[in-house]
C-alpha positions in Angstrom: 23.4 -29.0 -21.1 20.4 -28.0 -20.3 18.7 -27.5 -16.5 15.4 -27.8 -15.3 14.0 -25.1 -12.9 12.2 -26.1 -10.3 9.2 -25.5 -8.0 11.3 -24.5 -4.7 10.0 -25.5 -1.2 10.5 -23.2 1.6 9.3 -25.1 5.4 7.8 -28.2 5.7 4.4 -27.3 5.5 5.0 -25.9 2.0 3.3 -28.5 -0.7 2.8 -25.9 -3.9 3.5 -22.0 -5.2 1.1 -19.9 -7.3 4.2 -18.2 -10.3 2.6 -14.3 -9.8 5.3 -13.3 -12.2 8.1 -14.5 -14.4 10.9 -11.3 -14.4 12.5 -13.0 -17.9 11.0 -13.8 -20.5 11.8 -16.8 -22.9 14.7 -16.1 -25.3 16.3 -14.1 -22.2 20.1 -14.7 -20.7 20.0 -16.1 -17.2 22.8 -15.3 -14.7 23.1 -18.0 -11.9 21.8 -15.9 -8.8 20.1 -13.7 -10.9 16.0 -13.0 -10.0 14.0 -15.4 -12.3 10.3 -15.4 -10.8 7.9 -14.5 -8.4 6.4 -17.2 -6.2 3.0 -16.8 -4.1 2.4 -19.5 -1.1 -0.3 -19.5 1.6 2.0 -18.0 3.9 4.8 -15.7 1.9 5.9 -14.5 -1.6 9.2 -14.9 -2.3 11.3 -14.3 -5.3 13.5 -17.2 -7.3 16.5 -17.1 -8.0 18.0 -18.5 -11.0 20.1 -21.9 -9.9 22.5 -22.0 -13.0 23.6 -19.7 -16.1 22.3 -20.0 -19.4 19.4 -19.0 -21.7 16.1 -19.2 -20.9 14.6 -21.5 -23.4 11.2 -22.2 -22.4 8.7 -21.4 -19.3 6.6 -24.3 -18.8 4.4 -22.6 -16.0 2.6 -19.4 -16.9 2.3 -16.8 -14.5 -0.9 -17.0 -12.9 -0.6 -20.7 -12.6 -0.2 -23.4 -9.6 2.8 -25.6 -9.7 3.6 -28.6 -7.0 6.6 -28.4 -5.0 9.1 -30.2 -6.9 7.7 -29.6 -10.6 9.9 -28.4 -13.4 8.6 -24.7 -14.6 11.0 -23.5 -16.8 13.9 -25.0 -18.4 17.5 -23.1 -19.3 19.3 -24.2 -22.2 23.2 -23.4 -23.3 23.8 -21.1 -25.7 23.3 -22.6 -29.2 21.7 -25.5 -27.9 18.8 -27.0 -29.7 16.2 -28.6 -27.7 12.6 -30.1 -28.1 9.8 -27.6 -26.3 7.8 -29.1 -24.2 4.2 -28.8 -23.5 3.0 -25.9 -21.7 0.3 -25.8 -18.5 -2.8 -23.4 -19.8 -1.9 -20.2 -18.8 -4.3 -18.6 -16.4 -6.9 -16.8 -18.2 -6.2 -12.5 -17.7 -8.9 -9.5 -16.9 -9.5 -7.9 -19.7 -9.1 -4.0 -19.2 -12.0 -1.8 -18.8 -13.5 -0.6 -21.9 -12.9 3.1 -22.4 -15.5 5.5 -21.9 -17.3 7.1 -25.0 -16.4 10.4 -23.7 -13.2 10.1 -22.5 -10.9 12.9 -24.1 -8.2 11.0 -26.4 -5.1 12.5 -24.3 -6.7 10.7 -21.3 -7.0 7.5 -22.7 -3.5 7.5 -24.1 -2.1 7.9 -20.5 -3.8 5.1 -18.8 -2.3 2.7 -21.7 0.9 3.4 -20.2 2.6 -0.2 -20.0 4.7 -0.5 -16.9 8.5 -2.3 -17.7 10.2 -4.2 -14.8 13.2 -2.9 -12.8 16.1 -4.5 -12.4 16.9 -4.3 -8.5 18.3 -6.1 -5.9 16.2 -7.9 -3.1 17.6 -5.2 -0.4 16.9 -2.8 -2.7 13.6 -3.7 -3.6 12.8 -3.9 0.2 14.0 -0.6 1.2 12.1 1.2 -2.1 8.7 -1.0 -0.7 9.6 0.4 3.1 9.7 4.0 1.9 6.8 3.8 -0.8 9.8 4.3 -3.7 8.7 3.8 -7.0 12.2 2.1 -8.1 11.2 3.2 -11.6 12.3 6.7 -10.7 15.6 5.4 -9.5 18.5 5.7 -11.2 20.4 2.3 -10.9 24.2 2.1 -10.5 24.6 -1.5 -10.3 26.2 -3.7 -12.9 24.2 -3.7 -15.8 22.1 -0.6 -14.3 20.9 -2.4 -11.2 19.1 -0.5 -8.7 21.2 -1.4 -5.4 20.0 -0.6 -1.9 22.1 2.5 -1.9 20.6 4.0 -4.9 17.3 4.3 -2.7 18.5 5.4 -0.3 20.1 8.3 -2.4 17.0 9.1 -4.0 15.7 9.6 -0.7 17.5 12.0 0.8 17.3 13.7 -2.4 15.1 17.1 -1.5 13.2 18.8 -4.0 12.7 22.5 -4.8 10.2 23.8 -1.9 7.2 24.9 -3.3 4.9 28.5 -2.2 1.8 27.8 -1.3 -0.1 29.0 1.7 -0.8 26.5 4.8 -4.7 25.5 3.9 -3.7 25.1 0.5 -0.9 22.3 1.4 -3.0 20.5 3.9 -5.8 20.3 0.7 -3.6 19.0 -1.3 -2.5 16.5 1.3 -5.6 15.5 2.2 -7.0 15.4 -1.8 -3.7 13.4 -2.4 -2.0 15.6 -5.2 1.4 17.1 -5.9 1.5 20.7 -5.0 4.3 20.7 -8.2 1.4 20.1 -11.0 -0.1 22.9 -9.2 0.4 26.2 -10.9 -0.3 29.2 -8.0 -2.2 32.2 -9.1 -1.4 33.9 -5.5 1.3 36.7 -5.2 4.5 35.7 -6.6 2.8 32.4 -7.6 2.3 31.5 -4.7 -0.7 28.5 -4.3 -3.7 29.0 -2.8 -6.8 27.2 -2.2 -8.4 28.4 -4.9 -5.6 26.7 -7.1 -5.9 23.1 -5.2 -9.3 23.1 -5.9 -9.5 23.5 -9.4 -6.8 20.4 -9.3 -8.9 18.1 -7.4 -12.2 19.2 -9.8 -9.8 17.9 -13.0 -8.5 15.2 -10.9 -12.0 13.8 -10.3 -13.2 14.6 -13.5 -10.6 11.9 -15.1 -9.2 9.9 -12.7 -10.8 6.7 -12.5 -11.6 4.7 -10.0 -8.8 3.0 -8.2 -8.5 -0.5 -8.1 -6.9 -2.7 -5.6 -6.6 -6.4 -7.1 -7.9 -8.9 -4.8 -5.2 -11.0 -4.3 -2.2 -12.7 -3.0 -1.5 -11.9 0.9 -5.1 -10.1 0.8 -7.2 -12.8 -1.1 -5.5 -15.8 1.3 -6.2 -13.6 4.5 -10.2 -13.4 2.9 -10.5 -16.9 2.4 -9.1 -18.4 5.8 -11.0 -15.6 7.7 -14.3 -16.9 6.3 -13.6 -20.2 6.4 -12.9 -20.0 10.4 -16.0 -18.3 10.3 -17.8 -20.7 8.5 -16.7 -23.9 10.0 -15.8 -23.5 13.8 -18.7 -22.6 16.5 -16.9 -19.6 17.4 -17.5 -17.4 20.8 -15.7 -14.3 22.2 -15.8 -13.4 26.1 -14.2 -9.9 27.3 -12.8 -8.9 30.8 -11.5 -5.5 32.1 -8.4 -5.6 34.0 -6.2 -3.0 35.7 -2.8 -3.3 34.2 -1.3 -0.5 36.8 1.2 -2.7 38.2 1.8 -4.3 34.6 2.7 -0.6 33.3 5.2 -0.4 36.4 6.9 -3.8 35.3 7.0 -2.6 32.2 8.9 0.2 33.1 11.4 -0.9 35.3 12.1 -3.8 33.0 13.0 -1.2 30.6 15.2 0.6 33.1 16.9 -2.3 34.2 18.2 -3.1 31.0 17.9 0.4 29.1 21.9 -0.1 27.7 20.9 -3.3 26.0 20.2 -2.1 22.1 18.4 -5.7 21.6 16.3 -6.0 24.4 13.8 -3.7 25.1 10.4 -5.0 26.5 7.2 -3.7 25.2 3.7 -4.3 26.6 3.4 -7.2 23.8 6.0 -9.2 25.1 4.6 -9.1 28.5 1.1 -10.4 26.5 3.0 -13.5 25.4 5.2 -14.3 28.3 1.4 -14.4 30.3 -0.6 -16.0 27.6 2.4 -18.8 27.4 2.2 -19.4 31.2 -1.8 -19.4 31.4 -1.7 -21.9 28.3 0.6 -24.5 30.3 -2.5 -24.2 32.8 -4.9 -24.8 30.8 -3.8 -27.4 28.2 -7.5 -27.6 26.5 -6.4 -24.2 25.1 -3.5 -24.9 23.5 -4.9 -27.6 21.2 -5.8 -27.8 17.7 -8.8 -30.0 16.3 -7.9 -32.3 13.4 -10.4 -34.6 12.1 -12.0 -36.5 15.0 -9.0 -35.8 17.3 -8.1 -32.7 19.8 -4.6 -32.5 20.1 -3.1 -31.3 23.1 0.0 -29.8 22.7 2.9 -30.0 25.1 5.0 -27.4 23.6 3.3 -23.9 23.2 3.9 -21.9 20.1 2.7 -18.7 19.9 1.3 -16.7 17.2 1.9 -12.8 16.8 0.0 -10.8 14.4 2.1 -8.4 12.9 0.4 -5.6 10.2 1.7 -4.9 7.1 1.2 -2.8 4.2 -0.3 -5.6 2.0 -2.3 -7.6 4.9 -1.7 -9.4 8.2 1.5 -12.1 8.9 1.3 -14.0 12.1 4.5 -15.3 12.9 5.1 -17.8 15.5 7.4 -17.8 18.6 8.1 -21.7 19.2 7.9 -23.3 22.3 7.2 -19.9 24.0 6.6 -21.3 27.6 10.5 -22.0 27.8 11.7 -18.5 27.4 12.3 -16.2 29.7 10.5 -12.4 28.8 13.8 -11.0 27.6 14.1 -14.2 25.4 10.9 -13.2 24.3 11.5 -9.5 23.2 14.6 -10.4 21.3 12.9 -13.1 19.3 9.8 -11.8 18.8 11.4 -8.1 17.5 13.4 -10.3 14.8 10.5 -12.0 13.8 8.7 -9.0 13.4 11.7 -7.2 11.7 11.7 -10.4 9.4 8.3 -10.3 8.6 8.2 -6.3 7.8 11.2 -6.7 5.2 9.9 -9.5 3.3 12.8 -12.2 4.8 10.5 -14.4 6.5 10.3 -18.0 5.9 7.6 -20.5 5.5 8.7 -22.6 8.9 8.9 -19.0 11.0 4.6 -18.4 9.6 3.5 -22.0 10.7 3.1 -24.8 13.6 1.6 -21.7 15.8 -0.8 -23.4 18.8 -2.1 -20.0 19.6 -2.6 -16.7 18.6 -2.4 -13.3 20.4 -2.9 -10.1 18.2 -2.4 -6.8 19.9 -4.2 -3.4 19.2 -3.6 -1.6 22.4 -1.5 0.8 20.3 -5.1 2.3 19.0 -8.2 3.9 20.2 -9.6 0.4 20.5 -11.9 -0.7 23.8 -13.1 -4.2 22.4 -13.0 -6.8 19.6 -13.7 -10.0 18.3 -10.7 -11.7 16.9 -11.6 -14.5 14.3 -9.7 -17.9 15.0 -7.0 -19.3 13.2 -7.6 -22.7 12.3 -7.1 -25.6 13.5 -6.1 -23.6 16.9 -8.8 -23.8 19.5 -8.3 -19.8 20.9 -7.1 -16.4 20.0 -6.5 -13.5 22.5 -7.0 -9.7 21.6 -5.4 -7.2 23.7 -6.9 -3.6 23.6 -5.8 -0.1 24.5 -4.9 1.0 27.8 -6.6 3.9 29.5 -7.0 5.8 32.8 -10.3 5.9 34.2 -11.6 5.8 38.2 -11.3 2.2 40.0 -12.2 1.0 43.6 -8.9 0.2 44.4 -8.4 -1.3 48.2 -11.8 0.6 49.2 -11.2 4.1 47.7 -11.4 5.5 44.3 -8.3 6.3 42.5 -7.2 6.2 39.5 -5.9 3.4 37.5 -4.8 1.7 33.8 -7.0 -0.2 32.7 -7.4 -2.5 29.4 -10.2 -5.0 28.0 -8.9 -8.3 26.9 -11.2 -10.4 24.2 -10.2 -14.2 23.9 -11.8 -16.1 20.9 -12.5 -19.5 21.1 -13.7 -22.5 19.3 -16.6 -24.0 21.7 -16.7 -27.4 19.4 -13.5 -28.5 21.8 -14.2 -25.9 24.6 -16.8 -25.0 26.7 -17.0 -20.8 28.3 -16.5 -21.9 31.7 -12.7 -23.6 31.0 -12.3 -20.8 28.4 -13.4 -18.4 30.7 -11.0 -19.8 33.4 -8.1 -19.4 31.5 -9.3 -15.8 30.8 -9.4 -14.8 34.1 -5.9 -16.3 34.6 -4.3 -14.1 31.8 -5.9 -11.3 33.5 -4.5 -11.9 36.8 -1.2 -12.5 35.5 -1.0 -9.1 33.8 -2.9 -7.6 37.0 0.3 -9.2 39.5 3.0 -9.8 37.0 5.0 -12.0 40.1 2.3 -14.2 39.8 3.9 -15.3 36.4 7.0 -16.4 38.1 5.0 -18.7 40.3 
């Protein structure tokens, strides 16, 4: 009997998926459980899993195609069985590849025609090889039916290679020119490679290496176009204050101390940024709002967004109802989140409902910023790196840690003097971190 295959829906917010890739192709056997596609959201990409056994008789949805939450995009059929195809959404037109230079040399043009063939893998697996920068097509696969399971990257890993001869300018050249030192043949003593040598590889590496290409999008091409919308339609304004985050640092510390045996709890500057930015917004309920239509709504619940990099682009998950937690609370949700969203296992409800956005740089040489809303929430704060420099400090100069905060705002529903207000209360807090508790 044959079963339709859906358009999953992962959180409530979730109303369509863009099909980046099928990993079977029509005439294919289907396990139940097996991977089947690749499914692009606002928010996440996830992969499907197959929801019965059988064969693949006919993909309805082309990859490169939109599909509504609910539609049918591939149907599986029992061996043997005869069915009627039905008709097919247009399949999203492709790029066409570059046309090849005139000159190129025909051994050069042969190897960029190299077609690439998908691996079979497990999710884990797949997660592990992205965390390490593993190309899982050099992995041998021990799985049933020649997998690749987590433990074959990890194998491959730990796997050391010959070392290689080559004198200490001549691997930091080929570091910083990005090439193999094993292409590299050394025409030092005893083979050894030189500089001489890595040079001559980056001259033949420029001369027909083309230009790399990053395709513009997914995660990168939805970051793009909500960044320039908020741009484009909210009256956006950015105020800065400096603040001396001595006694903060000391917190931090004996926070750490105090609970230095507990694996899962260990309290970072960021959580101390959220536990504040929670309290200040229960103060200043303006800020915590969101502007639909005609409408500001105030939100009595806060629900924080944290903006966590990654390789491919920026994931904000969000910490619900932030104002009732505690600050160890905080660290141990906040660190799974993050884990979560680093691995790929994040889900749709865990990257939306946020009220309020913090995103935290003080981990770089940064001294100021201007972070760019996320709509429809009225403020964003941006936390900055923290640095020693001389302070008045009760009528004398000594030194102290200091940072600049940056808070974002939308003044369509808020004017600087509120937002301003609630700037200076942030600062305070992380200036007297009792003052939190009050």
């Amino acid at each position: 009997m044959a079963v339709n295959i859906i358009m999953p829906k992962w959180g409530h917010t979730m109303t369509e998926g863009k099909i980046t890739r099928w990993l079977k192709k029509e005439g294919d056997s289907v396990e139940k459980g097996e991977e089947l596609f690749e499914v692009e959201t606002e928010k996440i990409t996830n992969i499907v899993e197959a929801t019965a056994s059988g064969i693949l008789f006919q993909i309805l949805v082309p990859a490169g195609n939109t599909a509504p939450v609910g539609e049918v995009v591939a149907i599986l059929a029992e061996p043997g069985e005869e069915l009627k195809r039905a008709d097919v959404k247009a399949a999203a037109p492709q790029l066409a590849p570059e046309a090849e230079s005139a000159t190129a040399e025909p051994a050069v043009a042969a190897a960029e025609s190299v077609s690439v063939e998908f691996v079979r893998a497990t999710p884990a697996a797949r997660r592990l090889a992205k965390q390490l920068g593993i190309d899982l097509h050099l992995v041998e696969g021990t799985g049933p039916d020649g997998r690749v399971t987590e433990s074959d990257v990890t194998a491959y890993k730990e796997e050391k290679p010959p070392a290689l001869k080559a004198t200490p300018l001549a691997a930091e050249m080929a570091r910083q020119f990005g090439i193999d030192l094993s292409t590299i043949s050394g025409s030092g003593e005893g083979g050894k490679i030189v500089a001489e040598d890595v040079e001559r590889a980056a001259a033949q590496k420029a001369a027909v290496e083309p230009s790399h290409v990053i395709p513009f999008a997914g995660m990168r091409k939805s970051i793009a176009e909500n960044m320039h919308a908020s741009l484009m339609n909210t009256a956006q304004l950015t105020a800065f204050t400096e603040v001396d985050v001595t006694e903060m640092i000391k917190f931090r510390d004996l926070m750490r101390k105090e609970y230095e045996k507990d694996e899962e709890t260990r309290i970072s500057f960021n959580d101390i940024f959220v536990l504040a930015t929670s309290r200040a917004l229960k103060r200043f309920p303006i800020m915590n709002s969101t502007l639909q239509e005609n409408e500001i709504v105030l939100h009595p619940s806060v629900h924080i967004g944290i903006a966590v990099a990654l390789p491919e682009g920026l994931m904000v998950p969000v910490l619900k109802d932030a104002d009732k937690k505690g600050l160890l609370q905080i660290a141990r949700e906040t660190r799974e989140l993050i884990r979560k969203a680093r691995q790929g296992s994040i889900s749709v409800d865990e990257v939306s409902g946020g009220t309020f956005t913090v995103t935290n740089l003080s981990m770089f040489n940064v001294d100021g910023f201007t972070p760019i809303l996320r709509p429809p929430e009225t403020g964003i704060l941006g936390f900055c790196r923290i640095k020693k420099q001389p302070l008045i400090y009760n009528d004398e100069i000594a030194i102290r840690s200091v940072m600049n905060i940056c808070l974002t705002f939308d003044h369509r529903v808020v004017d600087g003097a509120p937002a301003s207000e609630f700037l200076q209360t942030v600062a305070r807090y992380l200036e007297q971190p009792a003052l939190i508790l009050a």
